[in-house]
C-alpha positions, -999 to 999 in steps of 0.1 A, spaced: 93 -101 -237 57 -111 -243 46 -116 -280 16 -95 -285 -13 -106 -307 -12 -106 -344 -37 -123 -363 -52 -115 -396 -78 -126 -424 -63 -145 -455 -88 -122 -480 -94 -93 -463 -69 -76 -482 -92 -77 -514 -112 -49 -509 -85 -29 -491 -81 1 -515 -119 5 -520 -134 11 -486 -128 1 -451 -140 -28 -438 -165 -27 -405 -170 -66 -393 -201 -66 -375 -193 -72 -335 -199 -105 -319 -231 -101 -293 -218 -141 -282 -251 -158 -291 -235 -171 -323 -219 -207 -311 -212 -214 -344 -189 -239 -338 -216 -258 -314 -238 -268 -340 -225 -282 -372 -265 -279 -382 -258 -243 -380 -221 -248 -400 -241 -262 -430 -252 -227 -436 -220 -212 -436 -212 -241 -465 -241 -223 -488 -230 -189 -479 -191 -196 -493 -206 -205 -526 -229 -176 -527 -199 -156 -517 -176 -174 -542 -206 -166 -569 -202 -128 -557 -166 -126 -562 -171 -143 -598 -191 -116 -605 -176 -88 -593 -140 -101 -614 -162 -104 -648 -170 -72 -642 -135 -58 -634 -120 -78 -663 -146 -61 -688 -140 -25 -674 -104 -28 -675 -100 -43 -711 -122 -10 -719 -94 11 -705 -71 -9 -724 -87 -3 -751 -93 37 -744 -54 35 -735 -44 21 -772 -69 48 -785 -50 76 -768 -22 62 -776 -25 63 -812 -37 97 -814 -9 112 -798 10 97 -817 -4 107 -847 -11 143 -837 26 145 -819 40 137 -853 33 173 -863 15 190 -837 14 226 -853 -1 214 -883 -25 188 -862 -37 218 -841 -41 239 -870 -80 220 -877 -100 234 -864 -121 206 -857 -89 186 -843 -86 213 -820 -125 212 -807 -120 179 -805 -90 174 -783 -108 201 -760 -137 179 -758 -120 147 -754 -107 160 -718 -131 184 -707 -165 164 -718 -155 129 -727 -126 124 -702 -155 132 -673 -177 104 -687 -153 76 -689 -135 87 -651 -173 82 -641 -178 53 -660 -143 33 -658 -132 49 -625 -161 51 -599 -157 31 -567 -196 19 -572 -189 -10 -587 -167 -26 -562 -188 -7 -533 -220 -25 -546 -203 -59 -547 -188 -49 -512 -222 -44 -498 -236 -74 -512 -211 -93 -501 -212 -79 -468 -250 -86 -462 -242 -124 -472 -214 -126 -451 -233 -110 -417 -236 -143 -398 -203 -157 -404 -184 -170 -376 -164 -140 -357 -138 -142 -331 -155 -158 -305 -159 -194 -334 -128 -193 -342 -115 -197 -304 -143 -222 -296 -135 -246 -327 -98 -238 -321 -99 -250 -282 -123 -277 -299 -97 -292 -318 -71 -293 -291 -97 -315 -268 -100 -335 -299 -63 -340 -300 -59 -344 -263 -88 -369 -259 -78 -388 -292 -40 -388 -281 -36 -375 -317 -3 -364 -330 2 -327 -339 18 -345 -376 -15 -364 -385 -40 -333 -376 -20 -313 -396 -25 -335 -422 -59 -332 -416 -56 -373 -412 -92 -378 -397 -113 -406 -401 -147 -408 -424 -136 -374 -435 -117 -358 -462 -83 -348 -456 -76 -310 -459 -41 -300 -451 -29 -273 -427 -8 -251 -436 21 -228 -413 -3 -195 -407 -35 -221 -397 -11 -242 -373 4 -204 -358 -28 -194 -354 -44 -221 -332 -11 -217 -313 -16 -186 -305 -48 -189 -293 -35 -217 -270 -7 -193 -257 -32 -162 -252 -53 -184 -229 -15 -195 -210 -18 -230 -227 20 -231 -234 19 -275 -242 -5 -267 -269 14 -234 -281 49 -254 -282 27 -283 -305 21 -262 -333 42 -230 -327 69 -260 -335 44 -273 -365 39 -242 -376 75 -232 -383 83 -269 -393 58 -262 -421 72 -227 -432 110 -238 -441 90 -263 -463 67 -237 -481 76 -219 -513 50 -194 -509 52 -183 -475 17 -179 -451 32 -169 -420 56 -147 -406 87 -164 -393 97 -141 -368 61 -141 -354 64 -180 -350 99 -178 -332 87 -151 -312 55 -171 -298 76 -206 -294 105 -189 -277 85 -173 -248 65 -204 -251 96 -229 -248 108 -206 -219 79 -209 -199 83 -248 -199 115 -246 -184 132 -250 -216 156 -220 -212 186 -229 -240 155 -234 -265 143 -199 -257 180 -184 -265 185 -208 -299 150 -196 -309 153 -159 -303 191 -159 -313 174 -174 -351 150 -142 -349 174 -116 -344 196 -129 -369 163 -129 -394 152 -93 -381 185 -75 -362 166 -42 -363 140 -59 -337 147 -40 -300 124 -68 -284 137 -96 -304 172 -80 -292 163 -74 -258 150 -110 -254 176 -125 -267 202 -110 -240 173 -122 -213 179 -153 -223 214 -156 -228 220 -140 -191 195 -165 -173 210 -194 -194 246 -182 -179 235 -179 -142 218 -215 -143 245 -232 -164 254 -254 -138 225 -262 -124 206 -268 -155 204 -303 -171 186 -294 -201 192 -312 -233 185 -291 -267 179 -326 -283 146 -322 -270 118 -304 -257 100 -309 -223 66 -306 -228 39 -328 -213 7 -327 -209 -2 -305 -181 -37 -315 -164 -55 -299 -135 -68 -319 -102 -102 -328 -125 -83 -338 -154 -57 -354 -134 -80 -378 -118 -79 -418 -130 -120 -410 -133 -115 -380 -160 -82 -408 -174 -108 -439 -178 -136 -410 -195 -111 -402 -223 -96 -443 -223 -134 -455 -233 -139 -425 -259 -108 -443 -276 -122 -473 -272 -103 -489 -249 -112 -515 -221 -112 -498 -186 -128 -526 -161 -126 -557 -166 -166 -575 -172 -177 -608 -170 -194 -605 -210 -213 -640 -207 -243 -623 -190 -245 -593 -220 -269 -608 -244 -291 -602 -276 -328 -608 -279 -357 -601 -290 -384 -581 -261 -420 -583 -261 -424 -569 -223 -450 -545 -238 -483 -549 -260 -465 -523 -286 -440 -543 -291 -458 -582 -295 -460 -586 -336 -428 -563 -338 -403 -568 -307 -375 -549 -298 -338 -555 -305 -322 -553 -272 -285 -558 -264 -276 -555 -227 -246 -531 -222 -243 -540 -183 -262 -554 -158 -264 -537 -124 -269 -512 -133 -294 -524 -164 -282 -508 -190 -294 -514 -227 -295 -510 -264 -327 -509 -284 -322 -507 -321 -337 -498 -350 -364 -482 -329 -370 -449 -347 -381 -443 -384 -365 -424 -407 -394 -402 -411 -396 -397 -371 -358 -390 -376 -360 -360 -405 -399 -346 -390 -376 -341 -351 -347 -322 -369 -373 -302 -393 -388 -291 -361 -355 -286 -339 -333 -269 -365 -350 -231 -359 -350 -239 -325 -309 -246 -322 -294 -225 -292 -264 -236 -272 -267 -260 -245 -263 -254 -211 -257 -275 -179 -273 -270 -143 -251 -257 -117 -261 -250 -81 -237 -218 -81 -251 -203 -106 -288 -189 -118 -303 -210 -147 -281 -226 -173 -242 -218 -176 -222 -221 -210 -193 -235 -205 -165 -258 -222 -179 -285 -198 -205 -289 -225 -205 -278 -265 -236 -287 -283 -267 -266 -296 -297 -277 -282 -339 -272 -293 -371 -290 -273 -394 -304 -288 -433 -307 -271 -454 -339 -286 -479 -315 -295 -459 -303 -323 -466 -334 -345 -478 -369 -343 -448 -386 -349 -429 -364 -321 -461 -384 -298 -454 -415 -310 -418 -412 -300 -428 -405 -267 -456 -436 -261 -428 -459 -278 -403 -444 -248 -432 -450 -221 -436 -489 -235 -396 -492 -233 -393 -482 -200 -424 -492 -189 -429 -459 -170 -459 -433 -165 -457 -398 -193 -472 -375 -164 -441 -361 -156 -423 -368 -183 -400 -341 -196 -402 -327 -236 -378 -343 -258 -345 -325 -260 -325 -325 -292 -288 -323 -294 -267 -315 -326 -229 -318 -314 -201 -293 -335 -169 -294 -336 -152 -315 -308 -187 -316 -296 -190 -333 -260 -207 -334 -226 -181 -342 -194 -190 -369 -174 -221 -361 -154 -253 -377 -138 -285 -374 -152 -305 -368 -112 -300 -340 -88 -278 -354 -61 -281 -340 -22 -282 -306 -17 -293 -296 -55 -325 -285 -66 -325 -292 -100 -365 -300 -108 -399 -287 -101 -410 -307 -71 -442 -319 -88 -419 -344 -114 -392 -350 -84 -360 -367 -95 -348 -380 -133 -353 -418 -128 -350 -428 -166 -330 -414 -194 -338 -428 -233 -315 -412 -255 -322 -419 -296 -298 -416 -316 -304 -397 -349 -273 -401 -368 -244 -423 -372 -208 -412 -364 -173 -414 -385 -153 -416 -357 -160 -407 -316 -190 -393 -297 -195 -426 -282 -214 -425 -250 -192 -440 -220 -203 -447 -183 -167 -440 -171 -176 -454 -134 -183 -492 -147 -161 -493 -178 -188 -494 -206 -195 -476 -238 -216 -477 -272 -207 -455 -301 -237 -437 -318 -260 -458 -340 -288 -441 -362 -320 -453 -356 -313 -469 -316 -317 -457 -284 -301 -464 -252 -319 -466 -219 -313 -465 -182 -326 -463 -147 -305 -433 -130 -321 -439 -94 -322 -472 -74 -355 -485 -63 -353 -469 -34 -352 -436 -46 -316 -426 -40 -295 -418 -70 -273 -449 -89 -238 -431 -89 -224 -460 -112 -247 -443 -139 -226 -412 -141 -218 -411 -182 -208 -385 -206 -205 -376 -247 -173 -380 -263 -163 -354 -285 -172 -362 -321 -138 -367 -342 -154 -365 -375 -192 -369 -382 -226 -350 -372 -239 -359 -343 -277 -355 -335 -294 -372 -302 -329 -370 -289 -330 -370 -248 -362 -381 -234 -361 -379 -193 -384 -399 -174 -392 -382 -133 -400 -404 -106 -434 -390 -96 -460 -405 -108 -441 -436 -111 -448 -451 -75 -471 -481 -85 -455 -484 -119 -419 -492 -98 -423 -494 -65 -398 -484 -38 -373 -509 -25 -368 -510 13 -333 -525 8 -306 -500 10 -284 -517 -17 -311 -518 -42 
């Protein structure tokens, strides 16, 4: 009863007839969709490709109006010599050459107008500029990107469809794109998202003149998908539409008589209405919690907790020598804990010199977990991630001593700046920046993250704000600013109201700069507090 797996490439066909395509096999250190740094090149590669396939039709169009014109040539000659043959045979030099003409000639222009070389030299061409593009493992990552995007966003399935995004250009979906990201929600069991745009996805085909996807796929998916929400006379309308498109289907057939005899034996217990469909939002125990609900409320923007705003402030800060004949712009985001806005703080030649140098260096982030050895990649966090030493240029240093006057902190165990470049729907979870009890996350020489600066490199159309989902507060990304913290009390046990994470980014490119301060070295800089509250 299962639908089985179907999908397919829009253009593949194209070279069908000429050789057999190989796609190279994923080795899953692409992450494509984690880095829209890395997407940029795919952007340079279409129009190479598009410059290829230019080519390769000139070239077609030429050698087939030359056998259109061999064609008429033939054509002509038969005619004429077919007009009286005897007598056309009878020269001898229309005879010798006829003979040629198929034994000499017709070997050149089979070679010339017939060989596969042409289209095998344009395959290989375009198959060496087509080696990096994104395979299997992309698709399903941007895929499962843009549902967290619509979950997060509360977005209708309608307006994504639409591609109604903001800052961005609207590209429309049409049925075989929306089947396609349902089936990769039903092959991972995700039967809400399936039922979204399995139902979007036939919506869209009885509109379409030229058809993109195959209806009886569509119904197929929906039904079993419909049916494992409970939604039993769905599942028999749905099937009962397939067999009547394919009758010749024995699973279509069989499925529908599955249907119809459960929807008999619960007739009278079932209230189900075929007005609608039930399908809600299913979330786990860490989704389900109001802490995970007031994360994805402040990445829309909304208010959480209510704050007394008369104590939030602007001003100008000249707590450091630095920062005396040009003082910082600092807005206070929340008092206890302090945390704060400094912007306009980083150049725009600090800003292009930190992505020159972190672009070759893009690999996909990964988080610390105590169960597991090193870094883990996980949906928990999608971005690509590079560090950056201040050896590397002067600028990169400079960075760091305008971070030390911020924060008024020590460099000795300071860590190197980590840069961030978010893809599509890309986020981090909520999450603290220190090791709690029981983790070893650092070297014992820097002890505990006690500061976090984060610059922001880039401005954003719409999300990727950074919330603290404990306290209520959040600051959407501005280009040029940085935001700072203190993630330990005074006393040296971690401040759990700092737990804060990165919205997924609904439309833009977002690049951030981390720059974590340790707390050794720091003991005479900011002394330990014997007060447990502080």
């Amino acid at each position: 009863m299962r639908p089985g797996v179907a999908l397919h490439v829009r253009w593949a066909s194209l070279f069908v007839l000429l050789v057999v395509w190989v796609p190279r096999e994923s080795d899953g250190t692409t992450d494509m969709f984690t880095a829209l740094a890395h997407m940029h090149k795919m952007l340079y590669a279409e129009q190479s490709v598009a410059q290829q396939l230019r080519q390769y039709v000139n070239t077609e169009r030429e050698r087939i109006d030359a056998i259109e014109a061999l064609a008429k040539d033939y054509e002509r000659h038969s005619e004429e010599a077919l007009d009286d043959p005897e007598r056309h045979l009878s020269n001898p030099v229309n005879a010798y050459l006829l003979i040629k003409r198929f034994s000499v000639d017709w070997n050149k222009t089979v070679d010339k107008y017939f060989s596969a070389s042409v289209a095998l030299d344009s395959l290989t061409t375009l198959h060496i500029k087509t080696n990096n593009f994104p395979d299997r493992g992309d698709l399903i990552g941007s895929a499962m990107a843009l549902l967290r995007l619509q979950d997060t966003y509360d977005m209708p399935t309608d307006s994504l469809a639409r591609g109604e995004l903001p800052g961005v250009n609207s590209t429309l979906m049409n049925a075989d794109d929306c089947f396609q990201l349902g089936v990769i929600a039903y092959d991972k069991s995700d039967f809400y998202h399936s039922i979204l745009w399995h139902s979007k996805a036939l919506e869209l085909d009885e509109k379409e003149e030229i058809k993109t996807a195959n209806r009886s796929s569509i119904l197929d998916y929906l039904a079993h998908a419909t049916y494992k929400r409970g939604n039993i006379g769905h599942a028999h309308n749905l099937t009962a539409e397939w067999v009547r498109i394919d009758p010749d289907h024995s699973r279509a057939r069989s499925n529908l008589e599955f249907y119809t005899n459960l929807r008999q034996q619960n007739a009278n217990k079932s209230n189900e209405s075929l007005d609608e469909i039930k399908n809600e939002r299913i979330k786990d125990e860490y989704k389900a919690h109001e802490e995970f609900d007031a994360y994805e409320r402040l990445c829309r923007g909304e208010r959480t907790h209510n704050i007394d705003e008369r104590e939030l402030t602007c001003q100008y800060r000249r707590h450091h020598p630095m920062f005396f004949i040009n003082p910082l712009k600092e807005e206070i985001l929340h008092i206890k804990p302090r945390i704060v806005i400094y912007h306009k703080v980083m150049t725009e030649a600090e800003i292009s010199k930190m992505k020159e140098l972190a672009v070759p260096k893009l690999h996909r982030s990964g988080v610390f977990s105590v169960s597991a050895a090193g870094n883990a990649y996980t949906d928990y966090r999608t971005s690509q991630s590079a560090w950056i030493d201040d050896a590397e240029d002067p600028l990169i240093a400079r960075l760091s001593q305008r971070a030390k006057a911020m924060t008024n902190l020590t460099l000795d165990t300071v860590e190197m700046f980590q840069v961030l470049n978010y893809g599509i729907g890309g986020h981090y979870e909520p999450h603290f920046d220190f090791a709690r009890p029981n983790e070893i996350a650092f070297d014992a020489y820097r002890g505990n993250r006690i500061a976090t600066v984060i610059y922001y490199m880039s401005d954003v159309n719409a999300g990727g704000r950074t919330v603290f989902n404990t306290i209520g507060v959040g600051s959407p990304p501005e280009r040029g600013s940085c935001i700072v913290w203190f993630n330990l009390l005074q006393n040296g046990e971690g401040d759990y109201k700092t737990k804060h994470a990165g919205c997924p980014v609904l439309s833009g490119n977002k690049w951030v700069v981390n720059k974590w301060f340790h707390e050794v070295g720091q003991e005479f800089i900011r002394p330990c507090s014997l007060s447990p509250s502080e």
